[in-house]
C-alpha positions as CSV (number, residue, x, y, z in Angstrom):
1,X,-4.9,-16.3,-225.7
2,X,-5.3,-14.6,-222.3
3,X,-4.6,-16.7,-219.3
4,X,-7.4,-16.8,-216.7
5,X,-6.9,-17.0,-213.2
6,X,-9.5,-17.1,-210.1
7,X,-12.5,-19.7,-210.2
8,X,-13.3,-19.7,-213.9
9,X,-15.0,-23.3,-214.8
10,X,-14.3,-24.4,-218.5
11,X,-16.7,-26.6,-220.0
12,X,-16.5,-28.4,-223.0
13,X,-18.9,-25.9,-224.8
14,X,-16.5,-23.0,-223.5
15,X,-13.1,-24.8,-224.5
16,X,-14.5,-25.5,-228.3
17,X,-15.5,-21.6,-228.4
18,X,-11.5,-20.8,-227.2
19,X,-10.4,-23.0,-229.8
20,X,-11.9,-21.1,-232.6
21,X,-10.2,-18.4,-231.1
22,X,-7.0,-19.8,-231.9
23,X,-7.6,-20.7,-235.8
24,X,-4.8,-19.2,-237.3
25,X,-6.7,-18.9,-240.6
26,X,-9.3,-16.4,-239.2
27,X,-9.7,-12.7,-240.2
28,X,-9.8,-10.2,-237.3
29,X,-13.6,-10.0,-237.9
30,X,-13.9,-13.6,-237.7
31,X,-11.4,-13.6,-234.7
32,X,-13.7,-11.4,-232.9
33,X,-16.8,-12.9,-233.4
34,X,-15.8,-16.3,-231.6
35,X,-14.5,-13.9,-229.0
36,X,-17.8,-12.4,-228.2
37,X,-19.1,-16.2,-228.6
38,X,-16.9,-17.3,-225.8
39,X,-17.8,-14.4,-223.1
40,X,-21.6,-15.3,-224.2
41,X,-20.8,-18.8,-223.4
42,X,-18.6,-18.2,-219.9
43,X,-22.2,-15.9,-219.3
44,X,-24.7,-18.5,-220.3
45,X,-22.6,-20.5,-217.7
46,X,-23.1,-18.1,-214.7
47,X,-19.4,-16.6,-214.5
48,X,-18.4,-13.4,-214.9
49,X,-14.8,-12.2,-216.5
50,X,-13.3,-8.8,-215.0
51,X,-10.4,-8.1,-216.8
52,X,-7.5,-5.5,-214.9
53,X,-5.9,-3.7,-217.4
54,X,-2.6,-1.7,-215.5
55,X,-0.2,0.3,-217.6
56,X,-3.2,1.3,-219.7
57,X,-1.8,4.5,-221.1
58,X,0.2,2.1,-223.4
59,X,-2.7,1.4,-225.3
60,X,-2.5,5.3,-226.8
61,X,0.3,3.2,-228.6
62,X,-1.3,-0.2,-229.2
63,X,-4.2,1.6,-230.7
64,X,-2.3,4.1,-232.6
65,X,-4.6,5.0,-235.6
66,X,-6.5,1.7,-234.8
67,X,-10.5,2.2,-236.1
68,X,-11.3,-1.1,-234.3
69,X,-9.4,-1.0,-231.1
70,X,-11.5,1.1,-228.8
71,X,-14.8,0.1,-230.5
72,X,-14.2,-3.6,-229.7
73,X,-13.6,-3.1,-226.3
74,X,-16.8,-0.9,-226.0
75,X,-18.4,-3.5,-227.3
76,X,-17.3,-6.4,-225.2
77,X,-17.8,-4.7,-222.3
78,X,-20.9,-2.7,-223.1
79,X,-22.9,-3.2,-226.3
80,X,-23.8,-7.2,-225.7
81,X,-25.4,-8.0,-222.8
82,X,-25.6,-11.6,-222.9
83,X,-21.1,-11.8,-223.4
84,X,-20.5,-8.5,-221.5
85,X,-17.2,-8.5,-219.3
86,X,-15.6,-5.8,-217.3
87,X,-12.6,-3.6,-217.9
88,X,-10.7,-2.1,-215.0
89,X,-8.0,0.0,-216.4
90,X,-5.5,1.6,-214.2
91,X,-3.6,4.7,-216.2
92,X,-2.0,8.3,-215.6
93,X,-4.0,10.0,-218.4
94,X,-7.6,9.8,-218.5
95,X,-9.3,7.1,-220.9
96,X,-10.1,10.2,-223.3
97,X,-6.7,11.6,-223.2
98,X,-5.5,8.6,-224.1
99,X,-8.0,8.0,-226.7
100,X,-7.5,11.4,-228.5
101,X,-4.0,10.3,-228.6
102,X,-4.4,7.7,-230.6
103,X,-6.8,9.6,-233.2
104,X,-9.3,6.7,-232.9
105,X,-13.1,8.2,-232.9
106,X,-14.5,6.3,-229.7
107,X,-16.9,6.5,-226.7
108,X,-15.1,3.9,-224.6
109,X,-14.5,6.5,-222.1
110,X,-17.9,7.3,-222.0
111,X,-18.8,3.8,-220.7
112,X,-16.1,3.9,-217.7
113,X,-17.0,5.3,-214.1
114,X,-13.8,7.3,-213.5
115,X,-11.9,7.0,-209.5
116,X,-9.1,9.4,-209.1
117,X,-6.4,8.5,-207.2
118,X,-4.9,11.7,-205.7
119,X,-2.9,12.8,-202.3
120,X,-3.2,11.7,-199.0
121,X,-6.0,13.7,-197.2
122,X,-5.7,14.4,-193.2
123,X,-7.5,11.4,-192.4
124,X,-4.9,9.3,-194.5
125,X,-1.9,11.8,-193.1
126,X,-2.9,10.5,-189.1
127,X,-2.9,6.7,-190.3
128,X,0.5,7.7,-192.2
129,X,2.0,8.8,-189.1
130,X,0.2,6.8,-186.2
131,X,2.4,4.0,-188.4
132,X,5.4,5.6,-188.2
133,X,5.2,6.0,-184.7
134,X,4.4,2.3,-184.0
135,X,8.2,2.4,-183.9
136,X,8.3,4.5,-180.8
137,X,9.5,7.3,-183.2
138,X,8.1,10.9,-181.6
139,X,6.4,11.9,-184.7
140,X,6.6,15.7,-183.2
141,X,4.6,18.5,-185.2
142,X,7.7,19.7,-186.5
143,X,8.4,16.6,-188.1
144,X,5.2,16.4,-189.8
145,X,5.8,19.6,-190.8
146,X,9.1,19.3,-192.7
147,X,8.0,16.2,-194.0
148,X,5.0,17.6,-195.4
149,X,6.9,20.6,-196.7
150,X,8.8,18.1,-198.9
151,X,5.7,15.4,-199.9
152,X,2.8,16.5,-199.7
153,X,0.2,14.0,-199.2
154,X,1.5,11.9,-202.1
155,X,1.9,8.6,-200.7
156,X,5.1,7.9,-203.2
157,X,7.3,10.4,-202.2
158,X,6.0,9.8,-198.6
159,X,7.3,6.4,-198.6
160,X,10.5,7.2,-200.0
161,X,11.3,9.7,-197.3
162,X,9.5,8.1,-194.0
163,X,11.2,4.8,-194.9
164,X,14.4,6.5,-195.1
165,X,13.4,8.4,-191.7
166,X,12.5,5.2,-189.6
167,X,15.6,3.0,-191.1
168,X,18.0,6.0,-189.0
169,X,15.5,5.9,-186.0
170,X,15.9,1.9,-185.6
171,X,19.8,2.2,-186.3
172,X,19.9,4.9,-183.7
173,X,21.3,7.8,-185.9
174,X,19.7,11.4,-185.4
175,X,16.7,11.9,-187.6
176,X,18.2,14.9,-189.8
177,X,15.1,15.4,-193.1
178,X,16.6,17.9,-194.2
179,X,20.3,15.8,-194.6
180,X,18.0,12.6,-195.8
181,X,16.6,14.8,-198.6
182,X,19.9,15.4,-199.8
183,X,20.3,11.6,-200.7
184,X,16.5,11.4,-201.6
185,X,16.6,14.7,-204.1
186,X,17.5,12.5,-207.3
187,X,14.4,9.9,-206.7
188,X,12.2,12.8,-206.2
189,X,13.6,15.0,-209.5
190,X,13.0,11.9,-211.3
191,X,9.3,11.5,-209.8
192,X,9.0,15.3,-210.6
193,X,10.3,15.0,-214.0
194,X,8.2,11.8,-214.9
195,X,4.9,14.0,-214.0
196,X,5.9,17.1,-215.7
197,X,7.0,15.1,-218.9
198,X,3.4,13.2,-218.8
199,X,1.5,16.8,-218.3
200,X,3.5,17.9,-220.8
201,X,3.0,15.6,-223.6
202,X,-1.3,16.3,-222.7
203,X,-1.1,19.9,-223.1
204,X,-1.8,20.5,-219.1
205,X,1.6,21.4,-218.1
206,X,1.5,24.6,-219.5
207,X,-2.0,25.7,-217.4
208,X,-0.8,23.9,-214.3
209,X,1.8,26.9,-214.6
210,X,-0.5,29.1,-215.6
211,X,-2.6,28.8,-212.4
212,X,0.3,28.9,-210.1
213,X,2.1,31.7,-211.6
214,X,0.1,33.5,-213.8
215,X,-1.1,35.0,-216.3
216,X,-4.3,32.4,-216.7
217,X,-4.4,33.4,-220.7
218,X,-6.7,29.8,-221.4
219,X,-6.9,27.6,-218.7
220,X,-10.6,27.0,-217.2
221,X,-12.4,25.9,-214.4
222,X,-12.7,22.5,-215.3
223,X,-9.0,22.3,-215.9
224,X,-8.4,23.6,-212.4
225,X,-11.0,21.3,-211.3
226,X,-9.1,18.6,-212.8
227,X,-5.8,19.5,-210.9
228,X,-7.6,19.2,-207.7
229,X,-9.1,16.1,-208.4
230,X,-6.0,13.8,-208.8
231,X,-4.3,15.9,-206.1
232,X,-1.9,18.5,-208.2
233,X,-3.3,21.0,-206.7
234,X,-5.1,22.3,-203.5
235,X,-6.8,25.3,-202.3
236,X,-5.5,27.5,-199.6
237,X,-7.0,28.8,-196.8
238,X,-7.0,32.6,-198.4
239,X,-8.6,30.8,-201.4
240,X,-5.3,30.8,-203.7
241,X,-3.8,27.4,-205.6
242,X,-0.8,25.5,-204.7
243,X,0.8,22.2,-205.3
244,X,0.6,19.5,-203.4
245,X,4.3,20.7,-201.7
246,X,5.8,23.1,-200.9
247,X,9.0,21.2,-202.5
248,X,7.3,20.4,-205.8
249,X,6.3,24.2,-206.3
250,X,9.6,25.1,-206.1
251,X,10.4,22.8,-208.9
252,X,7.9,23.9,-210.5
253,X,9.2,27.2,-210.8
254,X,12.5,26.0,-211.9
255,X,10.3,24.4,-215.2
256,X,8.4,28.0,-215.5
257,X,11.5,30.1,-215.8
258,X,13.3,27.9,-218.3
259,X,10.0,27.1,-220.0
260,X,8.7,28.5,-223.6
261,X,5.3,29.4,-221.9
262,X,3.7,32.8,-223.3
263,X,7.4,33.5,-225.2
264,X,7.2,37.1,-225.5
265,X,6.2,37.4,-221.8
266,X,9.3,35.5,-220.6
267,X,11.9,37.2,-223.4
268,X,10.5,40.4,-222.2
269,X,11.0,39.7,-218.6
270,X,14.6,38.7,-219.5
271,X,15.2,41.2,-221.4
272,X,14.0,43.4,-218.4
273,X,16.5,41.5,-216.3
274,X,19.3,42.3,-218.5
275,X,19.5,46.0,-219.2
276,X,19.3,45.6,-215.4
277,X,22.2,44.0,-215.1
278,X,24.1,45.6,-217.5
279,X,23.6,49.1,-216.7
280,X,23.8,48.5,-213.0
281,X,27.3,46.6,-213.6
282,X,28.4,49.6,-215.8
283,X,27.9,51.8,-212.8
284,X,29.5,50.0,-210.5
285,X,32.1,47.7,-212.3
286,X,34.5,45.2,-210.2
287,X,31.8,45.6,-207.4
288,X,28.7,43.3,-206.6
289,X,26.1,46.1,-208.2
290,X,23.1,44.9,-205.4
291,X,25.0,45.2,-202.8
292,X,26.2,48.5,-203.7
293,X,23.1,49.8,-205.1
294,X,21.6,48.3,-201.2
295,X,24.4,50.9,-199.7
296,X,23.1,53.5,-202.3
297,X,19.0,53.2,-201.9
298,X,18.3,51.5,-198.6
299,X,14.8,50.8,-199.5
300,X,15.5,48.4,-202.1
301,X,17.3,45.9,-199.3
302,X,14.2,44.6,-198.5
303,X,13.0,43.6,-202.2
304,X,16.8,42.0,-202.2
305,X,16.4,40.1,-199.1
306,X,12.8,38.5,-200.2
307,X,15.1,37.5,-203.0
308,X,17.7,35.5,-201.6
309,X,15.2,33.9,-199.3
310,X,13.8,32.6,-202.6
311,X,17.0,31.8,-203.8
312,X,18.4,29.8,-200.8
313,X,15.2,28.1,-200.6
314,X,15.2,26.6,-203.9
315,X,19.3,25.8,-203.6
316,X,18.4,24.1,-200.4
317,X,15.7,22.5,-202.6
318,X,17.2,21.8,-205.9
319,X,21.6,22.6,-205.7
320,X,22.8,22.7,-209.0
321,X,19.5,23.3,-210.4
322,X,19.1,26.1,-208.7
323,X,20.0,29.8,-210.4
324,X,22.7,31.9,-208.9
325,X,21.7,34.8,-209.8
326,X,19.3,36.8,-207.6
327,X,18.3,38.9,-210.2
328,X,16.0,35.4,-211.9
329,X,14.0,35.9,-208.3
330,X,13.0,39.2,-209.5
331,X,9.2,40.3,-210.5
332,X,8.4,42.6,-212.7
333,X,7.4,45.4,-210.1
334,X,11.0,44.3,-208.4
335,X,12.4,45.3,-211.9
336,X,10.4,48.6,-212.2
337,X,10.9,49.5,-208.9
338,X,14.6,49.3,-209.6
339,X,14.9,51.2,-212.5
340,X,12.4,53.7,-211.0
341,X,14.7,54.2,-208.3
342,X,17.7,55.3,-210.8
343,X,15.8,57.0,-213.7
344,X,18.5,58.6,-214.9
345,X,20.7,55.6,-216.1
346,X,17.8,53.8,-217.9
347,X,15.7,57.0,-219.6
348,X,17.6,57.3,-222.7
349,X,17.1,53.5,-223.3
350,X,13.3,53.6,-222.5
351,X,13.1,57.1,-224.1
352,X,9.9,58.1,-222.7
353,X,9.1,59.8,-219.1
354,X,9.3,58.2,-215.8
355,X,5.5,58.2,-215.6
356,X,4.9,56.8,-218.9
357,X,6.7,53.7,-217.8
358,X,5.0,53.3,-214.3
359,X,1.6,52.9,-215.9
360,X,2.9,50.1,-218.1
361,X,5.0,49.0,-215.1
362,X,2.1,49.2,-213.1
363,X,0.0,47.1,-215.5
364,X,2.4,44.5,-216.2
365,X,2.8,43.8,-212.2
366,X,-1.1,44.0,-212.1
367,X,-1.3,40.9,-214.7
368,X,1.5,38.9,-213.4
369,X,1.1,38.3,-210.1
370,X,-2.2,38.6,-208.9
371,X,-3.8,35.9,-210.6
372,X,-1.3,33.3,-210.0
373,X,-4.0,33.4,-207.0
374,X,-7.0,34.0,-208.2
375,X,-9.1,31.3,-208.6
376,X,-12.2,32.2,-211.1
377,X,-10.4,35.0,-213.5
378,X,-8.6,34.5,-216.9
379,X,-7.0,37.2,-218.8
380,X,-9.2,39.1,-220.9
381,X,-8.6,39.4,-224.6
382,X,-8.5,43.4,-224.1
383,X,-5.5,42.6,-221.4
384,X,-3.6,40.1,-223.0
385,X,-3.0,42.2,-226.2
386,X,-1.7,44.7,-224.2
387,X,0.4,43.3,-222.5
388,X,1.9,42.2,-225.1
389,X,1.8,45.7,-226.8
390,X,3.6,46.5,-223.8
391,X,6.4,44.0,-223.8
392,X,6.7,44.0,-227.7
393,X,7.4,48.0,-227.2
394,X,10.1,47.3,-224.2
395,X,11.8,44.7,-226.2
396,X,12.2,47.2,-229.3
397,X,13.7,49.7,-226.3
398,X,16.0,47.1,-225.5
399,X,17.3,45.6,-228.6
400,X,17.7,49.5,-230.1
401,X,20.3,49.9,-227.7
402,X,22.2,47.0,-228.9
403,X,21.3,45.0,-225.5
């Protein structure tokens, strides 16, 4: 039996009706109907009972393949008037999610006004900071820029990193965030992790990636409408989609390179990556092949050099996690435009003409990158198969040449 606290008056009425309650003898059916009698009679006596109901996702497993579950509370809280009471749940996964996890059939969540609880906006970002600097900490620009850079407007991580920020202020060590972050990078891969696991076990992971990175094969408006509304995402001022941080993209990166997402896309693009590797290291064996093939074809150092500010950005980011080799910060065009730019070594792989392979280069650079920004299009059918046409042909290139 539930323990009520606040201003709740029992009367001897309401005490007999929690008694039948606790009759071990009684069927569920019977067990719910003295239930619903004792809301009617804590009603009849001018109270009202609002239950809170934190950590609500739990019920996808207290309900699991439960007819009743879901329907009872429905109907405690909505059907009968004269015993209603009021549920405030607090949960990651919407009350539907978490219903359809369970495999009950219910309209509980159909009952339930929904409040998202998202990121800081600007107005929350000023308080944020006019705290902080109730210390007599200079919250400069830059500060609120590298902080940002790292959090975001989520209030978590923002904690974590402005407590840590103020604690060396009032000791009167030099406020280094960067330095801090290296101590504060395993709470925040674990935060990271935590959400990726939970969008991941609802089937959103996979279009949050989608909209960043491309190619939008089945996400929709309303999922992207979704993302924005609990903060995941935001809109740019050129009308693109990012995270909430800068930091937290980057990690999300990390999960869409080593992820299974659209499997021929990503075992073509490493398949891409390496006959790259292999034939440039053939040509220039013992050597580092980019920088030589820099020295060689000058106009590929600046395709290299947007690469390794990718790559020190996410080992600044991420250490360990991070890849070391620059060829993984690569696009598809990078790839082309590298092969393009020594025909000779790769034409008896790809067998067909230089121009043949530009179109489908062309194509596949089209698909890739471009709508990791865009916010209204999806791949068309038409597109997607072929793309994969194309990818399915350059693998069968690839692996006939024993690579």
């Amino acid at each position: 039996m539930a323990q009520f606290r606040g201003c709740l008056q029992l009367t001897d009425t309401i005490d007999k009706a929690k008694d039948q309650i606790a009759e071990q003898a009684a069927t569920w059916s019977e067990t719910f109907h003295f239930i619903t009698k004792y809301f009617k009679k804590i009603r009849q006596s001018g109270q009202w009972i609002i239950f809170i109901l934190d950590e609500f996702d739990h019920a996808r497993i207290l309900f699991k393949d439960s007819i009743s579950g879901f329907q009872n509370l429905r109907s405690i809280s909505y059907d009968d008037p004269e015993g209603r009471v009021t549920f405030i749940t607090a949960s990651r996964r919407n009350i539907r999610e978490i219903e359809v996890q369970t495999g009950a059939i219910s309209t509980f969540d159909g009952i339930l006004a929904k409040v998202y609880l998202g990121v800081f906006d600007s107005d929350d970002m000023h308080e944020f900071y006019s705290v902080m600097g109730r210390t007599q900490l200079q919250v400069a620009p830059e500060m609120c820029e590298q902080i940002e850079s790292y959090c975001g407007g989520h209030p978590y991580l923002l904690t974590s990193l402005a407590y840590r920020i103020v604690a060396d202020w009032l000791t009167g060590k030099t406020v280094d965030i960067d330095e801090l972050m290296v101590d504060l990078s395993p709470s925040f891969l674990s935060q990271y992790d935590r959400m990726t696991k939970l969008l991941n076990e609802d089937g959103r992971l996979i279009k949050l990636l989608q909209v960043l990175f491309g190619p939008a094969i089945d996400v929709t408006q309303d999922d992207v409408d979704e993302f924005l509304l609990v903060g995941l995402l935001k809109v740019t001022e050129n009308g693109s989609y990012q995270t909430f941080s800068p930091h937290f993209q980057i990690y999300l990166r990390l999960i869409e390179r080593g992820s299974e997402l659209w499997s021929i896309w990503k075992q073509t693009e490493k398949a891409i990556r390496y006959l790259v590797s292999e034939k440039m290291s053939q040509k220039y064996p013992l050597k580092d092949w980019v920088i030589e093939l820099e020295r060689e074809k000058p106009k590929l150092k600046r395709l290299f050099d947007r690469c390794r500010e990718a790559q020190e950005k996410e080992q600044r980011s991420f250490g360990a996690r991070a890849s070391t080799k620059l060829i993984d910060f690569t696009y598809p065009s990078d790839l082309f435009e590298i092969i393009f730019s020594d025909w000779n070594l790769f034409s008896s792989i790809l067998k067909r003409d230089k121009n043949y392979w530009e179109a489908r280069g062309q194509f596949l650079a089209r698909i890739r990158n471009p709508l990791a920004h865009n916010r209204d299009t999806v791949l068309q059918e038409h597109e997607r198969l072929t793309a994969e046409a194309y990818c399915k042909e350059i693998l069968a290139c690839v692996q006939a040449h024993g690579l």
